[in-house]
C-alpha atoms as an extended CHARMM CRD file, in Angstrom:
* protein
*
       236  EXT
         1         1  UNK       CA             20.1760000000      -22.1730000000        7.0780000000  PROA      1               0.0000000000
         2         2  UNK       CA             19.1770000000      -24.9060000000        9.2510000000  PROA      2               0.0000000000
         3         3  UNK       CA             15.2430000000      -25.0460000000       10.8230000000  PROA      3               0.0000000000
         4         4  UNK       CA             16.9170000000      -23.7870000000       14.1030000000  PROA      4               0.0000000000
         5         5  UNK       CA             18.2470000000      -20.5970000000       12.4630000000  PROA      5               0.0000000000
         6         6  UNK       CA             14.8420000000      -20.2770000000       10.6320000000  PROA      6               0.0000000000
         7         7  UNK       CA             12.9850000000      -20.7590000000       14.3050000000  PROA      7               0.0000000000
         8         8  UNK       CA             15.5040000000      -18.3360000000       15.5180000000  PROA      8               0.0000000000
         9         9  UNK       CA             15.3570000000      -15.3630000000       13.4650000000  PROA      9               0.0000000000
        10        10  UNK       CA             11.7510000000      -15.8010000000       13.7030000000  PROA      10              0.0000000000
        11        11  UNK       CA             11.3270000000      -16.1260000000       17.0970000000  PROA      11              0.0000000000
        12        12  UNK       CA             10.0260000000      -13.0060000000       18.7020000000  PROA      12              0.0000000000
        13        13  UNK       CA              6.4940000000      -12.6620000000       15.8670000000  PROA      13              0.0000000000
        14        14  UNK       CA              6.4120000000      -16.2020000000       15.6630000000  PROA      14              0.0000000000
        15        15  UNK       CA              5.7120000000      -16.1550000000       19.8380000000  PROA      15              0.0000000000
        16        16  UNK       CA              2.4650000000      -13.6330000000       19.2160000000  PROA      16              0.0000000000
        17        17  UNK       CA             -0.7540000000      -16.1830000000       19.1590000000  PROA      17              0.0000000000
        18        18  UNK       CA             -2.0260000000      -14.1140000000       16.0330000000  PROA      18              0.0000000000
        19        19  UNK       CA              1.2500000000      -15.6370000000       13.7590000000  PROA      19              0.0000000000
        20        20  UNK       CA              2.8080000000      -18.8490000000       15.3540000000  PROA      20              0.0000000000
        21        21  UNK       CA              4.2690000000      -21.1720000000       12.8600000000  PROA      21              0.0000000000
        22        22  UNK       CA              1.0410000000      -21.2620000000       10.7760000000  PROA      22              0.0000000000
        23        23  UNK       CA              1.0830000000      -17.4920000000       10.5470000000  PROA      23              0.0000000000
        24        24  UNK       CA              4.6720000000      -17.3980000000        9.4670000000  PROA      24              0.0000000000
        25        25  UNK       CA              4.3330000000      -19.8910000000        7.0020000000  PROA      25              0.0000000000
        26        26  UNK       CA              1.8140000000      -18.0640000000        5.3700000000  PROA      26              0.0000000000
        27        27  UNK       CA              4.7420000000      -14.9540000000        5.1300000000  PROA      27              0.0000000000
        28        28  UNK       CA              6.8720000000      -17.6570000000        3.9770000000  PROA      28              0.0000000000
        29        29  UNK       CA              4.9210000000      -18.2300000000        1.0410000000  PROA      29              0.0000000000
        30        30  UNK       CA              3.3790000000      -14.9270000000        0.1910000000  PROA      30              0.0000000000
        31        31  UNK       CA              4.8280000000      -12.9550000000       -3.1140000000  PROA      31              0.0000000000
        32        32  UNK       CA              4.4880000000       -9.1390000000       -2.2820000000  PROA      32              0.0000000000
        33        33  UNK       CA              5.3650000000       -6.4280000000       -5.5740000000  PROA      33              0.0000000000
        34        34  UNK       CA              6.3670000000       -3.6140000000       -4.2900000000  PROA      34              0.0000000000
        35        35  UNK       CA              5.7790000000       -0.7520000000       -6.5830000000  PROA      35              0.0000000000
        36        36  UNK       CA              8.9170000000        1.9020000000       -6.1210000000  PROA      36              0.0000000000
        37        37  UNK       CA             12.2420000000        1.3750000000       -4.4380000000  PROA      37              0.0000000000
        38        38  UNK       CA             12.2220000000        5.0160000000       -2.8230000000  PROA      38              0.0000000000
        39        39  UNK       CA             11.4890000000        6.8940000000       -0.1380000000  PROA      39              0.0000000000
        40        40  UNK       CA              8.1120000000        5.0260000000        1.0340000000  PROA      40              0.0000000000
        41        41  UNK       CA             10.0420000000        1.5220000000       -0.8130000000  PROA      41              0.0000000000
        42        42  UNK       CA             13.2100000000        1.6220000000        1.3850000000  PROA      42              0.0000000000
        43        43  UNK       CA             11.1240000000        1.1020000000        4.7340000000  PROA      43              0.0000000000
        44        44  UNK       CA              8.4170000000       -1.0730000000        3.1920000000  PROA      44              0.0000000000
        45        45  UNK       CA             10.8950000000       -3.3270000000        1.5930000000  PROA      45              0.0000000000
        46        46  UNK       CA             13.3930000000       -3.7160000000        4.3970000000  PROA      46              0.0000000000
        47        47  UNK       CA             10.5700000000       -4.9310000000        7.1400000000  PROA      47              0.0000000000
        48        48  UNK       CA              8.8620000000       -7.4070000000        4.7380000000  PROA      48              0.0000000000
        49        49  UNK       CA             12.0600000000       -8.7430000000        3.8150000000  PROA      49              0.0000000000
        50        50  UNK       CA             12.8650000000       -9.2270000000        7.5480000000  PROA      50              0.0000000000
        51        51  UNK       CA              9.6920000000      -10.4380000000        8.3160000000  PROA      51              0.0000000000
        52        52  UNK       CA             10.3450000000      -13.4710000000        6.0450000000  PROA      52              0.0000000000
        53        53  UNK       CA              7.9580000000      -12.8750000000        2.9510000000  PROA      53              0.0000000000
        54        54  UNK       CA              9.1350000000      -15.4070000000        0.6120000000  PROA      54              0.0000000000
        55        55  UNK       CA              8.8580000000      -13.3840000000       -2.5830000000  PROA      55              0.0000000000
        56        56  UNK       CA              9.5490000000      -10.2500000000       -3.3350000000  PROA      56              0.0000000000
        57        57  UNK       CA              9.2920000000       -7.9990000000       -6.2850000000  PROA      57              0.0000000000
        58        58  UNK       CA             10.5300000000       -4.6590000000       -6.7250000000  PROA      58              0.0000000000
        59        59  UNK       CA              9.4370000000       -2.1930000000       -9.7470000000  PROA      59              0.0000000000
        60        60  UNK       CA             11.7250000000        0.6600000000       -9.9890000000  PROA      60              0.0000000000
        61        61  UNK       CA             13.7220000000        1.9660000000      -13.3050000000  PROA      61              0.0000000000
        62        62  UNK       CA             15.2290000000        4.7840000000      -11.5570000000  PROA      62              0.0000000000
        63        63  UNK       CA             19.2540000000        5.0990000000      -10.4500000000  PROA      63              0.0000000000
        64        64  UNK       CA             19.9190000000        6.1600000000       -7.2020000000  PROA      64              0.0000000000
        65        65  UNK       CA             21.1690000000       10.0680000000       -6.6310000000  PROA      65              0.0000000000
        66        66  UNK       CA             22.5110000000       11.8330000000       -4.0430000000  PROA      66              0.0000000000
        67        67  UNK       CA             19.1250000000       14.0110000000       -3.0300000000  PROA      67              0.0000000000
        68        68  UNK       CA             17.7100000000       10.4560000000       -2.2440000000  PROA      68              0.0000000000
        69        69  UNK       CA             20.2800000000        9.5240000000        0.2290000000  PROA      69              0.0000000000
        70        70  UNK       CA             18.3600000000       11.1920000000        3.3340000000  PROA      70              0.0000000000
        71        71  UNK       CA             15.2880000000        9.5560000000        3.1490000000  PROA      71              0.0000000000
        72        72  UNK       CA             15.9810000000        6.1460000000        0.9330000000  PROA      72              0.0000000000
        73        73  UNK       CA             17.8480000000        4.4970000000        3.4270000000  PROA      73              0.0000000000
        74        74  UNK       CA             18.7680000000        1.6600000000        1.8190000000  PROA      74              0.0000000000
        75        75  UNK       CA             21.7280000000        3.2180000000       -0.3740000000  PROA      75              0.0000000000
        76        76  UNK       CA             24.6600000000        4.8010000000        0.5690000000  PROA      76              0.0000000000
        77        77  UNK       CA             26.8170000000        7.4230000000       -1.6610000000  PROA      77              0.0000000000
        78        78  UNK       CA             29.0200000000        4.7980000000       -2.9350000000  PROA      78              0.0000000000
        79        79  UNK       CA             26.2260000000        3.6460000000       -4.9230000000  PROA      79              0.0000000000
        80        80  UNK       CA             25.2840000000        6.6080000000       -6.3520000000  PROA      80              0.0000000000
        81        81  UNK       CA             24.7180000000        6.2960000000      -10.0930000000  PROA      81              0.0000000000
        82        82  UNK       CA             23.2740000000        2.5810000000       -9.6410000000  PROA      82              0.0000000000
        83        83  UNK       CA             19.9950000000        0.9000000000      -10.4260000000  PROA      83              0.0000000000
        84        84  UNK       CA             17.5910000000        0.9840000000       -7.4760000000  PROA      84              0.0000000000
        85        85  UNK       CA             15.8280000000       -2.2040000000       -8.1260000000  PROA      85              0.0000000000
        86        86  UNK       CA             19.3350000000       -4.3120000000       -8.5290000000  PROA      86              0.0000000000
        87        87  UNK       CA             20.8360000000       -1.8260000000       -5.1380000000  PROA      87              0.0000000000
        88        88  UNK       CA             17.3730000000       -2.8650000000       -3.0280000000  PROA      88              0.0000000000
        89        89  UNK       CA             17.4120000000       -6.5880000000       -4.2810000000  PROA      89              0.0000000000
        90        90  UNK       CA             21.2780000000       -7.3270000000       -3.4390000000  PROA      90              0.0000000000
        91        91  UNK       CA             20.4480000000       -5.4360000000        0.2680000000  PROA      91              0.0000000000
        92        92  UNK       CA             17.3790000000       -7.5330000000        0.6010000000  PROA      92              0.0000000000
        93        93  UNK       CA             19.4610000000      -10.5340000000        0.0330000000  PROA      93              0.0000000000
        94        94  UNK       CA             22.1160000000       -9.5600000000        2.3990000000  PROA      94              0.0000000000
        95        95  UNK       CA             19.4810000000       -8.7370000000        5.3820000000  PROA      95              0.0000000000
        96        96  UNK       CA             17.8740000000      -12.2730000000        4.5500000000  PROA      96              0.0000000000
        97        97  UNK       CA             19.2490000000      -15.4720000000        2.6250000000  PROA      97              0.0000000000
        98        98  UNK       CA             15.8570000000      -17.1490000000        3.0600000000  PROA      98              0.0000000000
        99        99  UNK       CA             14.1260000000      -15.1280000000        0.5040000000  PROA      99              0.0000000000
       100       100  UNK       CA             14.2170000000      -14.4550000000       -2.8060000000  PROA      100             0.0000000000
       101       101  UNK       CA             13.6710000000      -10.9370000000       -4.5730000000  PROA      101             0.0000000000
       102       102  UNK       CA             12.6140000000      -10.7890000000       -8.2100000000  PROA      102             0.0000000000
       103       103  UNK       CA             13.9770000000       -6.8870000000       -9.9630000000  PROA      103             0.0000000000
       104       104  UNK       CA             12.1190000000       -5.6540000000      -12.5080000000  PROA      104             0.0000000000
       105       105  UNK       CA             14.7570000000       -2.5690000000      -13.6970000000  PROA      105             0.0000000000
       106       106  UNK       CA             11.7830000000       -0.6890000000      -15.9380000000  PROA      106             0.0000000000
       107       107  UNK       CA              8.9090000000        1.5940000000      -15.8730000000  PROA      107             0.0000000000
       108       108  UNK       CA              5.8590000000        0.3140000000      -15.0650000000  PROA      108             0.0000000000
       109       109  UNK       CA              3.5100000000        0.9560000000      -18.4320000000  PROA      109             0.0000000000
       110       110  UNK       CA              0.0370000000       -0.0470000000      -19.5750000000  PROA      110             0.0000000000
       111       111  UNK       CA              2.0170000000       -2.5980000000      -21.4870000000  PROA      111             0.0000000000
       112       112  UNK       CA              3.2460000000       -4.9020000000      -18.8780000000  PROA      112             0.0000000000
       113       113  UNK       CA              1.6720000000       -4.0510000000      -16.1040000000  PROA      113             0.0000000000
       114       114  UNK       CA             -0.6530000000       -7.1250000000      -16.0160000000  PROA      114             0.0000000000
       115       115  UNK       CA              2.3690000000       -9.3410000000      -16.4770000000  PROA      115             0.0000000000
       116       116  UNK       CA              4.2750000000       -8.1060000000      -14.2490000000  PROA      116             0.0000000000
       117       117  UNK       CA              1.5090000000       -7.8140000000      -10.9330000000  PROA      117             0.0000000000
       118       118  UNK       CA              0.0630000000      -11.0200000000      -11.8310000000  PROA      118             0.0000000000
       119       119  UNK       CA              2.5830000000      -12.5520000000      -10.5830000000  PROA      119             0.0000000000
       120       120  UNK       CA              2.0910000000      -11.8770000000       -7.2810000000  PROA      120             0.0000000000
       121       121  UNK       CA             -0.4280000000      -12.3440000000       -4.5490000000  PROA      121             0.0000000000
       122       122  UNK       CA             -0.2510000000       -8.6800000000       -3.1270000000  PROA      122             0.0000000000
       123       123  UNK       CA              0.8920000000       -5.3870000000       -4.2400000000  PROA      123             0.0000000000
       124       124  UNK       CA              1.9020000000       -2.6220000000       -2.4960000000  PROA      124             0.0000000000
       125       125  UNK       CA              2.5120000000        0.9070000000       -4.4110000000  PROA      125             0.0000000000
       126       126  UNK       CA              5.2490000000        3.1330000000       -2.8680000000  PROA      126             0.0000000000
       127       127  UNK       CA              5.2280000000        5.2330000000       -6.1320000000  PROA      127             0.0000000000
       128       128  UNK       CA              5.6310000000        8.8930000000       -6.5070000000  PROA      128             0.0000000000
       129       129  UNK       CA              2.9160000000       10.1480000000       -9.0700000000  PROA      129             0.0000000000
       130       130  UNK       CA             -0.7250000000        9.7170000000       -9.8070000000  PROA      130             0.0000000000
       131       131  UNK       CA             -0.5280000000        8.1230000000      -13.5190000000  PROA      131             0.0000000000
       132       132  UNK       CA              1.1200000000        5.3170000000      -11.6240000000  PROA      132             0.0000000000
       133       133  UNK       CA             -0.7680000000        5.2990000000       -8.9160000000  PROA      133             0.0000000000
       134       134  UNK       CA             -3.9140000000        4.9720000000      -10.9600000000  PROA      134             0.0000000000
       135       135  UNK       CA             -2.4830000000        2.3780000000      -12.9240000000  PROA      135             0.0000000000
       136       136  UNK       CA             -1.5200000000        0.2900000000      -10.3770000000  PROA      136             0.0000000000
       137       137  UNK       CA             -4.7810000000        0.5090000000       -8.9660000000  PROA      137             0.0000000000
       138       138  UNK       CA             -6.6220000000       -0.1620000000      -12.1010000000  PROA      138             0.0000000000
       139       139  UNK       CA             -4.2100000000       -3.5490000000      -13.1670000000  PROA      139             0.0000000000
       140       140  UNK       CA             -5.3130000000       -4.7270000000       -9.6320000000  PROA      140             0.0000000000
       141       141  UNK       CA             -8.8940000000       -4.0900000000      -10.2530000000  PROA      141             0.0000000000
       142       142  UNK       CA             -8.4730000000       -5.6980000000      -13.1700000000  PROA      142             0.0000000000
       143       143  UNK       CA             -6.5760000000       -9.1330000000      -11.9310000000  PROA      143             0.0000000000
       144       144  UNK       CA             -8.6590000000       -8.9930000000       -8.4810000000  PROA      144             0.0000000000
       145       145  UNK       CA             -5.1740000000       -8.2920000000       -6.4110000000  PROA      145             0.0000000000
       146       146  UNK       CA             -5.5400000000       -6.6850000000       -3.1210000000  PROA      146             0.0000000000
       147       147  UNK       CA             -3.6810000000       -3.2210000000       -2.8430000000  PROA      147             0.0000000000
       148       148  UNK       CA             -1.7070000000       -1.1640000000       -0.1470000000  PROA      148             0.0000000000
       149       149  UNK       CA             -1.7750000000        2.4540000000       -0.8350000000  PROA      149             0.0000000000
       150       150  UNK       CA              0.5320000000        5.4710000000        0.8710000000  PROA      150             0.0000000000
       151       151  UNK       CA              1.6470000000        8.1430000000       -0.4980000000  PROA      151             0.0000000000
       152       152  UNK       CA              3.5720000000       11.3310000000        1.5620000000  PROA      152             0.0000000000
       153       153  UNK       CA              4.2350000000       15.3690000000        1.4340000000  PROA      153             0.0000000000
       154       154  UNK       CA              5.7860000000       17.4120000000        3.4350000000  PROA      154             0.0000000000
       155       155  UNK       CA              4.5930000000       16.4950000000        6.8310000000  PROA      155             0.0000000000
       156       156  UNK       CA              1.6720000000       14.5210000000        6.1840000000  PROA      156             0.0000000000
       157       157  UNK       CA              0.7620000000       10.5810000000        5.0670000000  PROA      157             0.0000000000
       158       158  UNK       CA             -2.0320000000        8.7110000000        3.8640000000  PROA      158             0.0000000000
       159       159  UNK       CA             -2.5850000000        4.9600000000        4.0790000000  PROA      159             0.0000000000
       160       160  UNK       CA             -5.2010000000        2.5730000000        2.9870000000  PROA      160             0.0000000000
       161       161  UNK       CA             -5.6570000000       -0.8700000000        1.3600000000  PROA      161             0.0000000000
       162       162  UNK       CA             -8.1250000000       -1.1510000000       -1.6860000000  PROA      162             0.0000000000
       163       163  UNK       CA             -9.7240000000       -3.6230000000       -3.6200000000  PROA      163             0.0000000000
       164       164  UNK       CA             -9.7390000000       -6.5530000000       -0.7480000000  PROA      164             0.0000000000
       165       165  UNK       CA            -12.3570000000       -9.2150000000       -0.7230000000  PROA      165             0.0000000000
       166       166  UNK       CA            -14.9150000000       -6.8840000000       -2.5740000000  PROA      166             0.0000000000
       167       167  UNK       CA            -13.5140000000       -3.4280000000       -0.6730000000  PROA      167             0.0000000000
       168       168  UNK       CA            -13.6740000000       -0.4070000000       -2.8720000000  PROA      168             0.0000000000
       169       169  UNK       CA            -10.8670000000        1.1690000000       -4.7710000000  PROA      169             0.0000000000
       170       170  UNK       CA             -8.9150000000        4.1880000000       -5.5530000000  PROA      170             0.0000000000
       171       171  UNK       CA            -11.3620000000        5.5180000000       -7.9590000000  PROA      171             0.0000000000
       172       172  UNK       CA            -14.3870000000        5.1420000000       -5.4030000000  PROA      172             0.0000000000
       173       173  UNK       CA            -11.8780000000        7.7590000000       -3.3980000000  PROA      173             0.0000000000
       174       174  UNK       CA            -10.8370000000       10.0620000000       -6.2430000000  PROA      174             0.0000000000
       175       175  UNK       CA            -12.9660000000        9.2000000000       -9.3140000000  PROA      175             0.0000000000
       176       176  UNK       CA            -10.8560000000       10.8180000000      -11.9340000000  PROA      176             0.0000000000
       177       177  UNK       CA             -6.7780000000       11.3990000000      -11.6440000000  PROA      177             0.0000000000
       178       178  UNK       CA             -6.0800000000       15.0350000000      -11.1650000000  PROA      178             0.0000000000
       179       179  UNK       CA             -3.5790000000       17.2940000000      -13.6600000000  PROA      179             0.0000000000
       180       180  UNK       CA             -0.2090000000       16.4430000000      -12.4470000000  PROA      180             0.0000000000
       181       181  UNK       CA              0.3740000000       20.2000000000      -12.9780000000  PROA      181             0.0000000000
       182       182  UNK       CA             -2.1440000000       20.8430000000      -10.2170000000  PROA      182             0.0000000000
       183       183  UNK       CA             -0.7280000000       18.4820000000       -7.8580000000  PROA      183             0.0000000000
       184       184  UNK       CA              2.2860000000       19.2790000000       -4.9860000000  PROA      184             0.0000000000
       185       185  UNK       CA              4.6400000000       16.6330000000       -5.3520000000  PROA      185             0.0000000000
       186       186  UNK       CA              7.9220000000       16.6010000000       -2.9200000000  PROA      186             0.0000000000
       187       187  UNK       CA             10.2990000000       17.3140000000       -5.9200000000  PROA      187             0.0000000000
       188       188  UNK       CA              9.2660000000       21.0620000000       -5.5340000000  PROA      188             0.0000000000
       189       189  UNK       CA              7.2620000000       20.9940000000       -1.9380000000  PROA      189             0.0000000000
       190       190  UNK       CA             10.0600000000       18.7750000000       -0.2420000000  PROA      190             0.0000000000
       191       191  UNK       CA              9.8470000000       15.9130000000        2.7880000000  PROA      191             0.0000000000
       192       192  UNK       CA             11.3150000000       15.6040000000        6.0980000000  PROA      192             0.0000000000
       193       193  UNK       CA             13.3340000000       12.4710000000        5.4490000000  PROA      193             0.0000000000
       194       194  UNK       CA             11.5200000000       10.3870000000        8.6170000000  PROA      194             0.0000000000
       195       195  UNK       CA              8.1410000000       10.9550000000        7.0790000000  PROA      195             0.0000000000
       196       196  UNK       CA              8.1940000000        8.0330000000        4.6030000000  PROA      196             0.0000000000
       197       197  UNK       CA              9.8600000000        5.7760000000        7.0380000000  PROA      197             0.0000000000
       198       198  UNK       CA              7.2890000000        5.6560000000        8.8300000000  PROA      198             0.0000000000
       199       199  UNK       CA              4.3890000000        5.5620000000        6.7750000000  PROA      199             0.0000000000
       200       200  UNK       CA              6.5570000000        2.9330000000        4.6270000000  PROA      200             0.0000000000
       201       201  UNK       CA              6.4140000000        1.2870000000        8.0680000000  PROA      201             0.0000000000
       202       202  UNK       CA              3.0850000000        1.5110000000        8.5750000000  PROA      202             0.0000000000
       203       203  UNK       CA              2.3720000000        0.0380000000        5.2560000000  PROA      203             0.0000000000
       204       204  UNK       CA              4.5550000000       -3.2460000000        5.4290000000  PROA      204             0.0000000000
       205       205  UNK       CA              2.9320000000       -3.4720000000        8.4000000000  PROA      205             0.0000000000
       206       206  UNK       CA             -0.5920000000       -3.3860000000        7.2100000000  PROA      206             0.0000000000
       207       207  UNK       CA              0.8700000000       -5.7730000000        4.3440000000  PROA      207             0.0000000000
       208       208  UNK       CA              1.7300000000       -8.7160000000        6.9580000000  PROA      208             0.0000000000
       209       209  UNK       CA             -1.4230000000       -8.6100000000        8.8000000000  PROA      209             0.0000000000
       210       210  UNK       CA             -3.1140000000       -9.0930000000        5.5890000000  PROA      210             0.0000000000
       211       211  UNK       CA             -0.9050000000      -12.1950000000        4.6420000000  PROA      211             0.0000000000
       212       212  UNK       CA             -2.0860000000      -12.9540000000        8.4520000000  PROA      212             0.0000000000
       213       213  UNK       CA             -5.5430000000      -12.3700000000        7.6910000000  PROA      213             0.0000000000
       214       214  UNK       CA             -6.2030000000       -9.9450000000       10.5580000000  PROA      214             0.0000000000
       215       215  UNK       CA             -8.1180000000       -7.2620000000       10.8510000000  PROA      215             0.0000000000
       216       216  UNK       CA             -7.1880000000       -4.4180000000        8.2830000000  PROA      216             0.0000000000
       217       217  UNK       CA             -8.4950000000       -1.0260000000        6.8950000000  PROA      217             0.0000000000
       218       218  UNK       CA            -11.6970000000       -1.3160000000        5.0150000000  PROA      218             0.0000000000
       219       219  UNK       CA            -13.0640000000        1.1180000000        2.8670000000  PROA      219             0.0000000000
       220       220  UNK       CA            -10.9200000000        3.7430000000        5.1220000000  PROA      220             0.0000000000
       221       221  UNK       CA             -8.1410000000        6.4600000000        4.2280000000  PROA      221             0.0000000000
       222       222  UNK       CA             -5.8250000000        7.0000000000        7.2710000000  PROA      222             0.0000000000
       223       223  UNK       CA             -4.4190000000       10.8240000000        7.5240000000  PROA      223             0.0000000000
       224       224  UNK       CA             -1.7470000000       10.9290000000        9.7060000000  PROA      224             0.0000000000
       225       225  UNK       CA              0.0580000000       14.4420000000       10.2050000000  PROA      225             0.0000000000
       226       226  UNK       CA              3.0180000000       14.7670000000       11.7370000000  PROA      226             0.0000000000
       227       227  UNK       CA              3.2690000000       18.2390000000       12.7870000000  PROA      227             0.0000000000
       228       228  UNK       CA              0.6400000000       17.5350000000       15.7860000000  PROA      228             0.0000000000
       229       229  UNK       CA              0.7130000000       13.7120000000       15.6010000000  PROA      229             0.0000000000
       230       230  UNK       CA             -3.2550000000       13.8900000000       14.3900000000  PROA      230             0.0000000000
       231       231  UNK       CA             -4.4760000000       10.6840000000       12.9200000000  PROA      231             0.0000000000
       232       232  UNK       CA             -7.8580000000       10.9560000000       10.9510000000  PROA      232             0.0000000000
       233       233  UNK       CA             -9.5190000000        7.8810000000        9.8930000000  PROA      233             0.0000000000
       234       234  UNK       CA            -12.4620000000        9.1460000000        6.9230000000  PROA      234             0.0000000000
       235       235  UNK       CA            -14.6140000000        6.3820000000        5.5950000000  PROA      235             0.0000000000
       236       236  UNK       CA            -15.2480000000        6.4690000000        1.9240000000  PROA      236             0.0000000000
């Protein structure tokens, strides 16, 4: 693609003073994991990808199924059956040639965690459940990576970014991970399919403007339900 294509697709964030060309080519060279190809991973990959983030990884070891299909807009029922990770990577690469999008097709365990994240500048966990939600957040305690956090059920989302230049972390939130038994997950509670598309949004939003270095979420857990459009910001 020629620099006029590049300054072309680009065009309309590239115009805001906060990006420009400098901004964007910090996007350009940022490497973003993104934790999950689902419900909150669909959204959250699709408008980093677009937005020109040079590198992307995706962590899923999941195949795609036919309950996903209204909410993980990225497949379609043909593909039913397939690998997420390999499904979200070839769409990626459709909706922009510029990048490139690294698929890591297994679970994410104590094991390789480390080597996997450290390969990239900033992660962003779309998962579904607490033990990986914990160990995301403890790898990028560990290896000093910045973290975007949402998580969704039923009508309600959270969102907030831990462990950035000396910001706290999950655990100064929720100390100890609760019993997965005593936790509402939307396997058995459910989700209204626009939920994590927007909160997904919100998220690969609050990714670029820290590639940007604007101003982000500090030490702050955004509640947003839906059923009365109520946004709580709490402090922690």
């Amino acid at each position: 693609m020629s620099i006029i294509q590049e300054f072309l697709r680009y065009n309309r964030q590239t115009i805001l003073p906060e990006i420009g060309d400098e901004g964007q080519e910090k996007i350009k060279n940022a490497k973003v994991l993104v934790i999950g190809a689902g419900g909150l991973g669909c959204p959250i990959l699709q408008y980093i990808a677009t937005a020109g983030i040079g590198t992307i990884g995706i962590v899923d070891f999941d195949t795609i199924e036919i309950h996903n299909l209204h909410r993980q807009i990225l497949y379609t029922e043909d593909q039913v059956g397939l690998s997420k990770a390999l499904t979200a990577k070839q769409k990626l690469e459709q909706l922009n040639p510029l990048i490139k999008v690294i698929a890591f097709e297994e679970k994410l365990t104590p094991k390789n965690a480390s080597s996997i994240l450290s390969q990239f500048d900033l992660i962003v966990d779309g998962s579904d459940n607490f033990t990986t939600r914990y160990l995301v957040n403890d790898t990028c305690v560990d290896l000093g990576k910045t973290l975007v956090y949402g998580s969704i059920l039923k009508f309600e989302g959270q969102l907030a970014v831990f462990n950035h230049n000396g910001s706290k972390n999950l655990r100064d939130l929720f100390p100890e991970m609760p019993d997965p038994k005593d936790v509402p997950n939307c396997d058995l509670n459910g989700v209204l399919g626009t939920l994590p598309g927007m909160i997904g949004t919100m998220m690969a939003h609050e990714t670029l403007k820290l590639i940007l270095e604007l101003l982000t979420l500090r030490n702050e857990l955004v509640l947003f339900d839906t059923t009365n459009w109520s946004f709580t910001k709490l402090k922690f």
